[in-house]
N, CA and C atoms as a LAMMPS dump frame, in Angstrom:
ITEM: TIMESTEP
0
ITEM: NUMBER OF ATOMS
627
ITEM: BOX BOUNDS ff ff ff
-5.0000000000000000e+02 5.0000000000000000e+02
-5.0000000000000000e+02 5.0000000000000000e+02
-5.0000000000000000e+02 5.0000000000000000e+02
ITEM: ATOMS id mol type element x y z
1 1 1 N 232.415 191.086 -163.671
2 1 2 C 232.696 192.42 -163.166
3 1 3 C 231.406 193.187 -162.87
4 2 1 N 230.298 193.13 -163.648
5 2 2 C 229.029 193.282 -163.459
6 2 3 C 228.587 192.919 -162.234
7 3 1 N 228.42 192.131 -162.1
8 3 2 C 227.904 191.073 -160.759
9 3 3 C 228.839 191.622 -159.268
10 4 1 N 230.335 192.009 -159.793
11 4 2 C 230.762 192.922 -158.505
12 4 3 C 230.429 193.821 -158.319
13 5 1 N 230.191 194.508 -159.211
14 5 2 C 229.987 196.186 -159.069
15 5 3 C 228.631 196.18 -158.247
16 6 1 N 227.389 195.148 -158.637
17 6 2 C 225.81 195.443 -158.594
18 6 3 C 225.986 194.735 -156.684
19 7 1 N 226.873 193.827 -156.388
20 7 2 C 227.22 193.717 -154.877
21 7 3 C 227.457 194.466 -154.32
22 8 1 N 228.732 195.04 -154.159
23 8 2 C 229.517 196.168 -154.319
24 8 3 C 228.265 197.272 -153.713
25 9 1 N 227.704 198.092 -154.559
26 9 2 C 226.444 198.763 -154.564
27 9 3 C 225.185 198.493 -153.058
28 10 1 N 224.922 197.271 -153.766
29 10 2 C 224.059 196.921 -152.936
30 10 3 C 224.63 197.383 -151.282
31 11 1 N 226.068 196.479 -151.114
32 11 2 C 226.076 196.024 -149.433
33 11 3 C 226.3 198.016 -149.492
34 12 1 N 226.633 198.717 -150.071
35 12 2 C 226.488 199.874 -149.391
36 12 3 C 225.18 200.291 -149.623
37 13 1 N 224.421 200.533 -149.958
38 13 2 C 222.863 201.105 -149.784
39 13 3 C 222.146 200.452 -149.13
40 14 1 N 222.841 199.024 -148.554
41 14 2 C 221.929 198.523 -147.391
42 14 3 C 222.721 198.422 -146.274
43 15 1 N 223.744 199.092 -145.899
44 15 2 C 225.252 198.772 -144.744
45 15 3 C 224.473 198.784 -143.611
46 16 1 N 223.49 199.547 -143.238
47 16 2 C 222.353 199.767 -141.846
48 16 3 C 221.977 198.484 -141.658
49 17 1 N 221.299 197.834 -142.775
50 17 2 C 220.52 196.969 -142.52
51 17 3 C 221.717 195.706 -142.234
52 18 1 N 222.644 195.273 -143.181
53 18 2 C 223.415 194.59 -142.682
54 18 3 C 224.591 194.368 -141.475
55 19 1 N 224.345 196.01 -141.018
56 19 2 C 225.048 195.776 -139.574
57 19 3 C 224.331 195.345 -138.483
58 20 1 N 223.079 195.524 -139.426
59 20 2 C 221.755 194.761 -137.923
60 20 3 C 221.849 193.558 -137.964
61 21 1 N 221.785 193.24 -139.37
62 21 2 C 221.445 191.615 -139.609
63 21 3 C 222.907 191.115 -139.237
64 22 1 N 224.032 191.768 -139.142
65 22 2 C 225.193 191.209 -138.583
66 22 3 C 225.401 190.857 -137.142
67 23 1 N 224.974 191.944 -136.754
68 23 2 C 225.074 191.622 -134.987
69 23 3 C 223.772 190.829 -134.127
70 24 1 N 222.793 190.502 -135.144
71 24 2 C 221.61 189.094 -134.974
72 24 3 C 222.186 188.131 -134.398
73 25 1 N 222.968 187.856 -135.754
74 25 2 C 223.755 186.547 -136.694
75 25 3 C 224.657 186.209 -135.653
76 26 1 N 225.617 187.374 -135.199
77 26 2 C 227.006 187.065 -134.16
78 26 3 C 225.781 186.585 -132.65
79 27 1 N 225.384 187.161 -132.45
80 27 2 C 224.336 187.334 -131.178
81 27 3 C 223.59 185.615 -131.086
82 28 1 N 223.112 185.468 -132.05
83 28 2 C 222.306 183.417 -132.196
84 28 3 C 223.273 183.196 -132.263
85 29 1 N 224.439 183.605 -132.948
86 29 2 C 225.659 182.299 -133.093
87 29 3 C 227.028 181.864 -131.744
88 30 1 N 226.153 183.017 -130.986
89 30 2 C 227.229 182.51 -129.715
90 30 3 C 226.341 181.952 -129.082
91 31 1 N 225.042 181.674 -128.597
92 31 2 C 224.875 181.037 -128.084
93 31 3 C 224.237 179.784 -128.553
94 32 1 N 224.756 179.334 -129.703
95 32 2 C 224.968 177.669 -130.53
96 32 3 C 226.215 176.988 -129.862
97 33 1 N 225.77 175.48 -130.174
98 33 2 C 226.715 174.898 -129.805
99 33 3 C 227.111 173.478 -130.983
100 34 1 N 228.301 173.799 -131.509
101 34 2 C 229.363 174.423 -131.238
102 34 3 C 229.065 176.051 -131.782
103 35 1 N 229.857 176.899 -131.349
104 35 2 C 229.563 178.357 -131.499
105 35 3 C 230.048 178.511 -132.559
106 36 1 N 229.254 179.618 -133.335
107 36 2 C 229.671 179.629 -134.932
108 36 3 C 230.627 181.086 -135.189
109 37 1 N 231.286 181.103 -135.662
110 37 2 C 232.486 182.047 -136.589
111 37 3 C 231.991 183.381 -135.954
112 38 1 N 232.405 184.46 -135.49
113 38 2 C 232.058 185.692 -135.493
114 38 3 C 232.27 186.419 -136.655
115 39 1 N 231.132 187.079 -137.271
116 39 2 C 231.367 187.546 -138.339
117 39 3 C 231.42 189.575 -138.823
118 40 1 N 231.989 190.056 -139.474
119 40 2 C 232.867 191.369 -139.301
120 40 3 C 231.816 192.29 -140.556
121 41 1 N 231.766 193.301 -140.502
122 41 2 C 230.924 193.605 -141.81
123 41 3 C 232.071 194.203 -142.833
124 42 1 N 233.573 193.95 -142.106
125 42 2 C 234.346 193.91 -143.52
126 42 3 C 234.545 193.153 -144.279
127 43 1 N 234.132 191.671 -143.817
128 43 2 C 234.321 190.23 -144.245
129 43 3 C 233.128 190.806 -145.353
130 44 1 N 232.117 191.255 -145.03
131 44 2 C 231.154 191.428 -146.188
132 44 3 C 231.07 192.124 -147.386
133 45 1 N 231.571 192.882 -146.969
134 45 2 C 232.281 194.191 -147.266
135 45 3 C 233.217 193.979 -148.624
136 46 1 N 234.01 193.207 -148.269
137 46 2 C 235.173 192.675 -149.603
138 46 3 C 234.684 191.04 -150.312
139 47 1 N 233.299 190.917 -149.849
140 47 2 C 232.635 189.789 -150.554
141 47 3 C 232.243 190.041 -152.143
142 48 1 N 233.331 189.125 -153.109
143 48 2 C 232.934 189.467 -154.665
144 48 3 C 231.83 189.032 -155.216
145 49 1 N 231.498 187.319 -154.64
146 49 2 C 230.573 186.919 -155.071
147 49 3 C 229.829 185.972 -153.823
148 50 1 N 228.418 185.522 -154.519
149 50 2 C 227.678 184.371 -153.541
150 50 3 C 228.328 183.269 -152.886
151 51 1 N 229.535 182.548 -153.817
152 51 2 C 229.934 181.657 -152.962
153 51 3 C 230.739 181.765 -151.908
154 52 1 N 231.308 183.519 -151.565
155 52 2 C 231.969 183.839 -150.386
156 52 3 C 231.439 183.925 -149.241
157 53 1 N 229.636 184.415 -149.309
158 53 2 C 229.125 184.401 -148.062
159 53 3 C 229.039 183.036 -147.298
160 54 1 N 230.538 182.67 -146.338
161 54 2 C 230.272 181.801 -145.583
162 54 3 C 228.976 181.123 -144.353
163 55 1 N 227.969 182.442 -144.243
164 55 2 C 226.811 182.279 -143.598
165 55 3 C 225.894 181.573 -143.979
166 56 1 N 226.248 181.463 -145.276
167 56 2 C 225.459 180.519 -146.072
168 56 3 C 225.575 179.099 -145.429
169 57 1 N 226.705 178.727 -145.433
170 57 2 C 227.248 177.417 -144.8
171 57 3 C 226.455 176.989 -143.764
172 58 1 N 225.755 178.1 -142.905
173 58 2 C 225.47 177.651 -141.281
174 58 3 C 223.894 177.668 -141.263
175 59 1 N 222.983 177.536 -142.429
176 59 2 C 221.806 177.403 -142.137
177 59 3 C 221.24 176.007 -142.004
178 60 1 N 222.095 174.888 -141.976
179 60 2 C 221.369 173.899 -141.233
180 60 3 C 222.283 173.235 -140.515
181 61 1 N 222.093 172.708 -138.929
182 61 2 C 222.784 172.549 -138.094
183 61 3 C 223.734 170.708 -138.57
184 62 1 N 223.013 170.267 -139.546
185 62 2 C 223.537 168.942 -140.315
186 62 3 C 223.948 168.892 -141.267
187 63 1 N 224.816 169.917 -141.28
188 63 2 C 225.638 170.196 -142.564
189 63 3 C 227.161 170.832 -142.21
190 64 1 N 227.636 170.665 -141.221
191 64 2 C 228.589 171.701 -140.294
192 64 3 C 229.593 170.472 -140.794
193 65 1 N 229.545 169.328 -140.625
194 65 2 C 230.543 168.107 -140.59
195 65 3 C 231.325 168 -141.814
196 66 1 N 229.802 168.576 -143.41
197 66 2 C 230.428 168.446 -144.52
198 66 3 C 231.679 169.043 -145.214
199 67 1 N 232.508 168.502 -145.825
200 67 2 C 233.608 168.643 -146.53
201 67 3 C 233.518 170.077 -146.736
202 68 1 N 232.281 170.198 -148.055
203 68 2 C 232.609 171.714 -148.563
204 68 3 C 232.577 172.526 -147.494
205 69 1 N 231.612 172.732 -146.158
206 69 2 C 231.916 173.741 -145.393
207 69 3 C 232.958 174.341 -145.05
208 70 1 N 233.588 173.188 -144.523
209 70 2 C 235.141 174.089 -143.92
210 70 3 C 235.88 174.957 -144.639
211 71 1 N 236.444 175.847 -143.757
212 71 2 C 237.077 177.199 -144.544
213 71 3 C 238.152 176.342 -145.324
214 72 1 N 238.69 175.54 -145.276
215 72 2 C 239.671 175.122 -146.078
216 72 3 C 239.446 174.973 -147.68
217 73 1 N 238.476 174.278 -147.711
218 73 2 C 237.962 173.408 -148.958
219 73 3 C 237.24 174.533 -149.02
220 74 1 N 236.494 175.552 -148.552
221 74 2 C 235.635 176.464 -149.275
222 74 3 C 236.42 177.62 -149.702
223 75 1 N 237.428 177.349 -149.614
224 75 2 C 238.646 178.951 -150.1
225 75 3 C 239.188 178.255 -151.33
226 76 1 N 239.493 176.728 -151.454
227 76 2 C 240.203 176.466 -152.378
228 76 3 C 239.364 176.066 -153.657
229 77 1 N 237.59 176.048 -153.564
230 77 2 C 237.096 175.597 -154.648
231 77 3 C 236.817 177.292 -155.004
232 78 1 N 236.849 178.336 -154.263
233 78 2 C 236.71 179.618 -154.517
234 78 3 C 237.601 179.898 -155.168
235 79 1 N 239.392 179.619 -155.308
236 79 2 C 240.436 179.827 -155.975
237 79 3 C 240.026 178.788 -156.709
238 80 1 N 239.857 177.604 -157.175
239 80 2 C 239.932 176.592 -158.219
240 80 3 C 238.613 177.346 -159.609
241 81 1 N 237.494 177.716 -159.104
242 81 2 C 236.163 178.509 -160.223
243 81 3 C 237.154 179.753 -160.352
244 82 1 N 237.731 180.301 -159.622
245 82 2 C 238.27 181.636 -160.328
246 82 3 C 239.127 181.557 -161.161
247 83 1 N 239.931 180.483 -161.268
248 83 2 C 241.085 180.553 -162.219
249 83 3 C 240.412 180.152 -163.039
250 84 1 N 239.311 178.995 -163.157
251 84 2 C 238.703 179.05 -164.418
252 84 3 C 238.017 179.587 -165.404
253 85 1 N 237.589 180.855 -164.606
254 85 2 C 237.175 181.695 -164.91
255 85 3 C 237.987 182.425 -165.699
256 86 1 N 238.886 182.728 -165.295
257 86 2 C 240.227 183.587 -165.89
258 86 3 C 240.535 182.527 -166.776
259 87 1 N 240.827 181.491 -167.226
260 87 2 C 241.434 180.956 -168.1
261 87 3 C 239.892 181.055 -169.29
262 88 1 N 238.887 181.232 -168.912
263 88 2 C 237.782 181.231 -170.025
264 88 3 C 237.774 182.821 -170.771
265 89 1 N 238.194 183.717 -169.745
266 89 2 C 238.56 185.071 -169.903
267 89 3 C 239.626 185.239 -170.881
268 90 1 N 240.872 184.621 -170.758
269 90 2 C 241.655 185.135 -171.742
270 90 3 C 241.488 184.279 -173.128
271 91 1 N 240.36 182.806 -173.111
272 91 2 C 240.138 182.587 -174.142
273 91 3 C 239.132 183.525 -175.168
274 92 1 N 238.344 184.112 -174.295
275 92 2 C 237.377 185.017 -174.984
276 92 3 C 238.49 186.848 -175.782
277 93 1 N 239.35 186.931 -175.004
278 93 2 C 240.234 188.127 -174.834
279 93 3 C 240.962 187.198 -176.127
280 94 1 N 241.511 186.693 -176.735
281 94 2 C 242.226 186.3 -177.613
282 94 3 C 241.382 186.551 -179.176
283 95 1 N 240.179 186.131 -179.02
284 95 2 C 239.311 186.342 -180.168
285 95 3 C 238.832 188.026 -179.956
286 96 1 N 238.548 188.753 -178.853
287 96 2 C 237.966 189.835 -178.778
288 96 3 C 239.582 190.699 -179.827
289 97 1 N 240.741 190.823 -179.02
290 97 2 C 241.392 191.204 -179.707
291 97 3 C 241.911 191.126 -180.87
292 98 1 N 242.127 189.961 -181.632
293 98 2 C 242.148 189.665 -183.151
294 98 3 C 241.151 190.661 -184.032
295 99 1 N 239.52 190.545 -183.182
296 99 2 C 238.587 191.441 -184.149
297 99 3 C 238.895 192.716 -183.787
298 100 1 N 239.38 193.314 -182.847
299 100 2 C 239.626 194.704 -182.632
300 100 3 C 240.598 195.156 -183.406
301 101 1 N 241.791 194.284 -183.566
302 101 2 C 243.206 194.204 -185.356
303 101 3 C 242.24 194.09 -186.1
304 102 1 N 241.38 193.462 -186.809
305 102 2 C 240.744 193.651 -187.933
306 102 3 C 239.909 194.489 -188.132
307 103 1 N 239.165 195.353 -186.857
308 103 2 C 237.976 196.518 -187.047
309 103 3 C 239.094 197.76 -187.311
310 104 1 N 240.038 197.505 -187.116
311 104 2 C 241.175 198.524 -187.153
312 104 3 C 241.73 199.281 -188.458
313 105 1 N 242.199 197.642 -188.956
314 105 2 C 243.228 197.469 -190.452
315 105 3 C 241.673 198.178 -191.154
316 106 1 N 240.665 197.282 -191.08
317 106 2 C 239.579 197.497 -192.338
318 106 3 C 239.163 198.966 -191.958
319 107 1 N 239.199 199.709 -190.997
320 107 2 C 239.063 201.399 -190.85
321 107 3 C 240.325 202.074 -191.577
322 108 1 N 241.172 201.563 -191.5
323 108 2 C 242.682 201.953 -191.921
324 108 3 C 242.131 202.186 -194.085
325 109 1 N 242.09 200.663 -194.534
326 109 2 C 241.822 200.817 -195.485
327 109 3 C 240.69 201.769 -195.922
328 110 1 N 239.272 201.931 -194.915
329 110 2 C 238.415 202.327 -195.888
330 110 3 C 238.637 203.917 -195.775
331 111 1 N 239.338 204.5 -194.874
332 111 2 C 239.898 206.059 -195.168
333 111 3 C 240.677 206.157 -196.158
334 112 1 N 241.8 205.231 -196.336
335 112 2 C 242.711 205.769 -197.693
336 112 3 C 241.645 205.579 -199.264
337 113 1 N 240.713 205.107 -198.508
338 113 2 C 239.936 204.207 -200.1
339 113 3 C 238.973 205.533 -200.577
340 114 1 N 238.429 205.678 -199.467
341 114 2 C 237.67 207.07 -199.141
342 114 3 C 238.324 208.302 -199.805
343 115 1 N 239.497 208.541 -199.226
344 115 2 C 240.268 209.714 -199.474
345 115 3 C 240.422 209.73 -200.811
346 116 1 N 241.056 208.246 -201.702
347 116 2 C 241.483 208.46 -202.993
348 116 3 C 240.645 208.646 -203.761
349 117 1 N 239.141 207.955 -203.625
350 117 2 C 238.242 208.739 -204.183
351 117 3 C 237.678 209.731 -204.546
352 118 1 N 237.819 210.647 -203.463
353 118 2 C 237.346 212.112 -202.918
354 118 3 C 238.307 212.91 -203.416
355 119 1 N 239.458 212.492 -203.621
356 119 2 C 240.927 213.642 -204.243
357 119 3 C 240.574 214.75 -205.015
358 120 1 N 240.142 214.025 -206.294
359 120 2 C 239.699 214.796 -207.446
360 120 3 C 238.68 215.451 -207.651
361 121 1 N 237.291 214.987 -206.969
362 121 2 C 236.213 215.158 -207.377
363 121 3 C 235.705 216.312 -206.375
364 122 1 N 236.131 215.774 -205.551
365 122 2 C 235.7 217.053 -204.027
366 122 3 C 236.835 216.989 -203.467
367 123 1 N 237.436 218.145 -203.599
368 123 2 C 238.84 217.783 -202.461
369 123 3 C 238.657 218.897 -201.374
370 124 1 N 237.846 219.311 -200.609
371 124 2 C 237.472 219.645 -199.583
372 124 3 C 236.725 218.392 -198.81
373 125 1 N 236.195 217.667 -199.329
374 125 2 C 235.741 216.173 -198.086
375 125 3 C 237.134 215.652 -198.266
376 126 1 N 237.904 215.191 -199.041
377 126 2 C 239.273 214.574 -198.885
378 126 3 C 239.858 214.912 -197.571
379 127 1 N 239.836 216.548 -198.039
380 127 2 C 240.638 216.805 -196.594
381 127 3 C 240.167 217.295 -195.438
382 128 1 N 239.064 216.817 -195.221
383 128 2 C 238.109 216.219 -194.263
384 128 3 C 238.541 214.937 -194.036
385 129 1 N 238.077 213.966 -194.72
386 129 2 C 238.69 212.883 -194.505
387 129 3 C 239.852 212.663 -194.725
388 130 1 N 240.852 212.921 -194.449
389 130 2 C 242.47 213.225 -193.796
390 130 3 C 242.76 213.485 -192.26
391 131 1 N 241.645 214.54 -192.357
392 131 2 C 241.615 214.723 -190.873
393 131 3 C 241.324 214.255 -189.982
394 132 1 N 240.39 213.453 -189.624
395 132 2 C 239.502 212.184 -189.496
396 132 3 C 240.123 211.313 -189.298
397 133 1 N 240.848 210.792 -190.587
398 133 2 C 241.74 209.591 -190.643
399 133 3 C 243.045 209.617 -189.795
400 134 1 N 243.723 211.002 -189.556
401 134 2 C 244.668 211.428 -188.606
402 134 3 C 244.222 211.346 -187.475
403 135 1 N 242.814 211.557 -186.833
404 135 2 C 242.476 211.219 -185.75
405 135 3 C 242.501 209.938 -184.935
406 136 1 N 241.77 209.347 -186.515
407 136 2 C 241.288 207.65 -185.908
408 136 3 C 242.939 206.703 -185.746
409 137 1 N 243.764 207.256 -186.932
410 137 2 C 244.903 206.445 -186.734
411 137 3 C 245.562 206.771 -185.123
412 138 1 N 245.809 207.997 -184.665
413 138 2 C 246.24 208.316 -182.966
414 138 3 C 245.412 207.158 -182.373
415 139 1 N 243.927 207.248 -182.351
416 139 2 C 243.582 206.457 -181.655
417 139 3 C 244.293 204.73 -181.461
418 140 1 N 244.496 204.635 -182.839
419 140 2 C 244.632 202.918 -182.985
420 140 3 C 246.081 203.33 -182.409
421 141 1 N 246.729 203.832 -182.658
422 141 2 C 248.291 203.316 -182.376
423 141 3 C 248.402 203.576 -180.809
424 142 1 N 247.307 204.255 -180.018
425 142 2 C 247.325 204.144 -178.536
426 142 3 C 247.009 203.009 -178.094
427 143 1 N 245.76 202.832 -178.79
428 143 2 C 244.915 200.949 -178.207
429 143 3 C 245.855 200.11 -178.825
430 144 1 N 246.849 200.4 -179.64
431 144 2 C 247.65 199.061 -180.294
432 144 3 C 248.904 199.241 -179.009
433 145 1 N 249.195 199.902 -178.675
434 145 2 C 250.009 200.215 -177.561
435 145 3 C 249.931 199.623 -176.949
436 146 1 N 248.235 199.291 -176.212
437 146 2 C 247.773 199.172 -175.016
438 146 3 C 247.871 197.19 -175.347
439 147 1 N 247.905 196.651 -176.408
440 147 2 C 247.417 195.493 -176.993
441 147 3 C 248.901 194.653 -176.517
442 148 1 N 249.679 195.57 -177.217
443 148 2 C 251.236 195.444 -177.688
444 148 3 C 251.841 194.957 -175.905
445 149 1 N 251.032 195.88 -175.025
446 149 2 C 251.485 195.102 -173.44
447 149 3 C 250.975 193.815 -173.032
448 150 1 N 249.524 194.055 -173.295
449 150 2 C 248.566 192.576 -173.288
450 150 3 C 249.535 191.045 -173.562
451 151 1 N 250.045 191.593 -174.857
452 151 2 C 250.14 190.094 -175.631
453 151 3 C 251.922 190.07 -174.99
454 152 1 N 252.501 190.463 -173.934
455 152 2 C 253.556 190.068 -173.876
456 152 3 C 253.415 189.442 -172.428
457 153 1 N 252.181 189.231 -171.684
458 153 2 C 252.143 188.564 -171.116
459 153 3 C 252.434 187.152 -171.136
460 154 1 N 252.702 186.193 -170.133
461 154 2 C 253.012 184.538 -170.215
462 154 3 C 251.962 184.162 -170.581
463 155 1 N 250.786 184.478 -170.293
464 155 2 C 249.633 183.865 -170.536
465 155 3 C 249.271 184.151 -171.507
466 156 1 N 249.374 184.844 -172.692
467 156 2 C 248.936 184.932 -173.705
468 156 3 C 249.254 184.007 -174.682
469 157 1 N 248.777 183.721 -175.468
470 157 2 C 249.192 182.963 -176.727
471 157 3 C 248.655 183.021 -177.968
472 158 1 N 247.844 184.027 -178.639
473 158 2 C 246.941 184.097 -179.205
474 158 3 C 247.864 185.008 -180.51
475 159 1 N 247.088 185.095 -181.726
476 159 2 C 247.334 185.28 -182.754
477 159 3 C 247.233 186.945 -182.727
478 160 1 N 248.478 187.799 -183.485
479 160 2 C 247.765 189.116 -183.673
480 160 3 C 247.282 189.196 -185.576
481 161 1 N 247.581 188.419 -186.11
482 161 2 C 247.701 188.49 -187.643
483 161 3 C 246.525 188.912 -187.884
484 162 1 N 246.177 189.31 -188.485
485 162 2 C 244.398 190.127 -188.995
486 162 3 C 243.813 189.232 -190.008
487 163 1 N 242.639 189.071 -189.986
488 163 2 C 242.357 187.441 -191.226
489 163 3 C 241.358 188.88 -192.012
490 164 1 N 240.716 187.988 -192.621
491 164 2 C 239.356 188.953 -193.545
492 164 3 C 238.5 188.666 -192.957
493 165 1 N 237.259 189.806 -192.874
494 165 2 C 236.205 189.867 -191.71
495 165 3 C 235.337 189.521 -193.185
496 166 1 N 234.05 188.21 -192.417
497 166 2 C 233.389 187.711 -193.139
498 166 3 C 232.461 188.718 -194.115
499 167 1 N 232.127 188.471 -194.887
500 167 2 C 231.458 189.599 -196.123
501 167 3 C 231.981 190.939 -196.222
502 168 1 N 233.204 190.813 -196.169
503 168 2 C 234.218 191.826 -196.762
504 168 3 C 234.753 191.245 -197.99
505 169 1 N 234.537 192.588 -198.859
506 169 2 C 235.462 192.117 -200.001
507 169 3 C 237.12 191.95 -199.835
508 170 1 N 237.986 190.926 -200.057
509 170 2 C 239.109 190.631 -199.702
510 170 3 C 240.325 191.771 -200.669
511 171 1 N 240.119 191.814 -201.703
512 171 2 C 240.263 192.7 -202.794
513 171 3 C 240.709 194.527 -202.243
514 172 1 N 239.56 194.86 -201.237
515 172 2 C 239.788 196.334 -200.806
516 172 3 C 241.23 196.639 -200.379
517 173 1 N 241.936 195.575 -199.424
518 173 2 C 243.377 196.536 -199.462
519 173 3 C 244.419 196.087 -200.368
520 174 1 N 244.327 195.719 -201.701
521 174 2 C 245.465 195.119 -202.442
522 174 3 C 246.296 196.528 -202.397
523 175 1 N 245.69 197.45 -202.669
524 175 2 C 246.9 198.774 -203.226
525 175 3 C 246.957 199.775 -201.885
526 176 1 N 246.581 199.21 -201.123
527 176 2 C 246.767 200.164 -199.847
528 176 3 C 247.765 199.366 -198.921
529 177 1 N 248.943 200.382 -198.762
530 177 2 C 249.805 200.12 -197.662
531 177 3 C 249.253 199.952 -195.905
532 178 1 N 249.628 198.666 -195.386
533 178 2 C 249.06 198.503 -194.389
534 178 3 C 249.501 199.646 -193.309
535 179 1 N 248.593 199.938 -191.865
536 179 2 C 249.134 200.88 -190.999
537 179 3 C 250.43 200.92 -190.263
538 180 1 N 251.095 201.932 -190.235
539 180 2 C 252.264 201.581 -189.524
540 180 3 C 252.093 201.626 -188.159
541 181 1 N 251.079 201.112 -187.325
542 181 2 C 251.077 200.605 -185.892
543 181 3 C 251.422 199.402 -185.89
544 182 1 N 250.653 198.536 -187.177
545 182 2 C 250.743 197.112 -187.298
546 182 3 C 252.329 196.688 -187.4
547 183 1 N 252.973 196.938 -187.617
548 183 2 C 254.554 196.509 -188.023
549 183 3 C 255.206 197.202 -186.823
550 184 1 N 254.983 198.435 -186.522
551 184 2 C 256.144 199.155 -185.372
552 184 3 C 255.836 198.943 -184.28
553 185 1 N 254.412 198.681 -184.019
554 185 2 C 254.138 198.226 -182.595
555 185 3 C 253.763 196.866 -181.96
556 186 1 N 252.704 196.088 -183.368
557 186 2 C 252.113 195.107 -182.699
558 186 3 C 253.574 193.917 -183.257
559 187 1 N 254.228 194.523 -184.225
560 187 2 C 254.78 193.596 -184.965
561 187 3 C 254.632 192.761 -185.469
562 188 1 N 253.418 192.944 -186.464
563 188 2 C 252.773 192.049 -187.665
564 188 3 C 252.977 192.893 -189.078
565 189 1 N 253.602 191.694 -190.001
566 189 2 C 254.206 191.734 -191.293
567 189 3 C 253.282 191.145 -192.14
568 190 1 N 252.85 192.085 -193.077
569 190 2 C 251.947 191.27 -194.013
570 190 3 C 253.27 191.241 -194.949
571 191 1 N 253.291 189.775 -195.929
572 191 2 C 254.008 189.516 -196.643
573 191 3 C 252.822 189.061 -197.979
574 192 1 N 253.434 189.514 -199.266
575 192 2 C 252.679 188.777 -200.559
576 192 3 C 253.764 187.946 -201.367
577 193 1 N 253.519 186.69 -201.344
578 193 2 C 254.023 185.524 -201.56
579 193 3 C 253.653 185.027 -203.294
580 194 1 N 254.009 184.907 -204.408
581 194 2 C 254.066 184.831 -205.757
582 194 3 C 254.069 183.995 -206.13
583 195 1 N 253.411 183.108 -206.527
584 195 2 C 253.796 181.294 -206.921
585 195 3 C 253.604 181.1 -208.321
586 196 1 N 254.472 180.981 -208.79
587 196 2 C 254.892 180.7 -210.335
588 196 3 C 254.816 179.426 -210.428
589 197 1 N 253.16 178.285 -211.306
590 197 2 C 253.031 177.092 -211.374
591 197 3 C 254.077 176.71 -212.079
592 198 1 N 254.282 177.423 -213.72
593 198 2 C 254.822 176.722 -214.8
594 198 3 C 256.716 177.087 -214.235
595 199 1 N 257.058 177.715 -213.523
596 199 2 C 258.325 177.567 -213.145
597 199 3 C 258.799 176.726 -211.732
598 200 1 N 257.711 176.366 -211.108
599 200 2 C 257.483 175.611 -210.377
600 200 3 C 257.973 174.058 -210.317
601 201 1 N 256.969 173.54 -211.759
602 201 2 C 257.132 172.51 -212.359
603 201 3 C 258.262 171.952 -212.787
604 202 1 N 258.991 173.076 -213.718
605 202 2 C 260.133 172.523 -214.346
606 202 3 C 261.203 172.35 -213.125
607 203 1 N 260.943 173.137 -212.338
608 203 2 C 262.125 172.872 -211.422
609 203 3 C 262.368 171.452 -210.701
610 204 1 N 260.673 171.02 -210.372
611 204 2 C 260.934 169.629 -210.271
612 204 3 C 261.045 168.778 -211.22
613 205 1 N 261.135 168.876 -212.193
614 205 2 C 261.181 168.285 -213.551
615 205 3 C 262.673 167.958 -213.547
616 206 1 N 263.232 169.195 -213.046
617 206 2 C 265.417 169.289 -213.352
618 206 3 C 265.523 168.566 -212.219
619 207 1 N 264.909 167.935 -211.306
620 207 2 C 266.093 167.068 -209.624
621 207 3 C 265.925 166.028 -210.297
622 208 1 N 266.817 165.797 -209.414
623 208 2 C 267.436 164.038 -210.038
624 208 3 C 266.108 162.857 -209.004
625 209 1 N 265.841 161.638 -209.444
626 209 2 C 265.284 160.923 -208.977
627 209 3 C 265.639 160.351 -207.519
């Protein structure tokens, strides 16, 4: 997206110069033989990247015959890198969003952690940090909104469950109720699961062989 925008930019702060260098280009290229493509400065104009400038194609007269030139094969390896592109995109978008659920939940916890601290001792920063925390939660339940459309795409497939962010203590949200964006919007359920060894045992102890 970078790389469009800084094109983008460019062909307009140089549009003078490329309507010169356009009507050169059309001007040598009619009188070649065979005569080459007339070319438009809107064709340039809506050019995203390097491998669209077909002019490229025509700087040596022994290269016109090759495969990749033709508009055919040069539109379809242009659609074949873009989808791959996009498919590397929503692999990166699958991990970007998981950490954006976890920069979330772990903001979630460290306000209530914050707050319960602050209750007693100063309860003017408490309710400071209340306020704060009322802010930041609007925020998340808009971007969880915005997430909540993302992931109902076909193409998605990616995890929303929140893991523990490395050198976090795992411990910080045992007694804190998770946010209610996470359950009403993204529809992720944290569940705590109890495993009783010594009742465990006997139970397989009582089936029959």
């Amino acid at each position: 997206y970078k790389l469009r925008d800084k094109i983008s930019k460019a062909l307009k702060t140089c549009s003078e110069a490329i309507r010169c260098a356009i009507a050169v280009y059309n001007d040598a290229g009619a009188a070649l033989n065979p005569l080459r493509k007339h070319i438009m400065f809107a064709d340039i104009i809506h050019t995203t990247s390097l491998a669209e400038f077909n002019l490229l194609c025509e700087m040596q007269a022994d290269i016109h015959e090759q495969a990749w030139t033709q508009p055919t094969y040069h539109e379809a390896g242009i659609l074949y890198f873009g989808i791959k592109h996009v498919k590397e995109e929503i692999e990166c978008l699958k991990i970007e969003i998981l950490r954006l659920i976890m920069y979330l939940v772990d903001e979630h916890i460290d306000y209530y952690t914050a707050i319960a601290l602050a209750l007693i001792v100063n309860p003017l920063l408490a309710m400071e940090l209340q306020q704060r925390w009322l802010h930041a939660s609007r925020i998340s339940t808009s971007i969880c909104k915005h997430l909540a459309s993302t992931v109902k795409l076909v193409i998605f497939s990616g995890s929303l469950f929140p893991d523990i962010r490395e050198g976090r203590d795992p411990d910080l949200g045992d007694n804190v109720q998770p946010p209610y964006w996470l359950a009403v919007i993204l529809s992720v359920t944290q569940m705590e699961v109890e495993y009783n060894e010594a009742a465990a045992g006997a139970h397989l102890d009582m089936e029959p062989d």
